[in-house]
C-alpha positions, 0 to 999 in steps of 0.5 A: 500500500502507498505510504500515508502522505502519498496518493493511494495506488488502486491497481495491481496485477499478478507480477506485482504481488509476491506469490504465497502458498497457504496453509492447508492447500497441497500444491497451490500457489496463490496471488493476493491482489486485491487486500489491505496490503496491495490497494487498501481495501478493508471488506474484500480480498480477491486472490488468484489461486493456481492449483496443479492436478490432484492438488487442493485444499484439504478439508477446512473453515473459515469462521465468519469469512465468506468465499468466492470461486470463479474458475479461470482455467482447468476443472476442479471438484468443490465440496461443500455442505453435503453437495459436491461439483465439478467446475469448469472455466466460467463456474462459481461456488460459494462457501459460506463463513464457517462451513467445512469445504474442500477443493481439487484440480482434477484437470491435466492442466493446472486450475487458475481460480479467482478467490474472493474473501469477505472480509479479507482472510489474509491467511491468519492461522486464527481465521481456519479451522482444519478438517 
């Protein structure tokens, strides 16, 4: 983020944020793009996430966070509350805060995924519950 006596940046893009691999995800590089850290937002985080085959999320939660999936590229299995779905590029899921989810590249080619966080998760250990 600018510092405060400068003007604040609201764009970024992939190449300009430091990649990550967060916890409780198997072969999963991510993107932060859009969070308190890259452009100031306080409410939402919007991260790119690239999962290679049969890689994923394991099991987990995130107690009063809410998440977005919009695939990009590739297919993957979502699973949550009791229904389970294979996305392709153009589908969304929904995980509500709080609710065990899981989600695996099932495709040869690794899955791009756009991530959305309300309010950001930031990858806090306090802000998932595993399993």
């Amino acid at each position: 983020m600018a510092p405060e006596n400068s003007t604040p940046n609201y764009f970024t893009n992939q190449q300009a944020v430091a990649p990550y691999h967060p916890a409780n995800h198997l072969g999963t590089t991510n993107y932060r793009l859009i969070g308190p850290e890259t452009v100031g937002a306080t409410m939402v985080e919007v991260t790119l996430g690239i999962i290679e085959k049969g890689m994923g999320a394991q099991p987990h939660a995130h107690p009063g966070i809410e998440q977005v999936c919009y695939m990009l590229e590739g297919r993957a299995l979502a699973e949550v509350g009791g229904q389970a779905r294979e996305l392709g590029p153009g589908d969304c899921c929904f995980f509500p805060a709080g609710m065990r989810h899981n989600f695996t590249a099932i495709s040869d080619m690794p899955v791009k995924v756009l991530l959305v966080y309300s309010p950001p998760y930031g990858e806090s250990p306090e802000k998932v519950v595993k399993g």
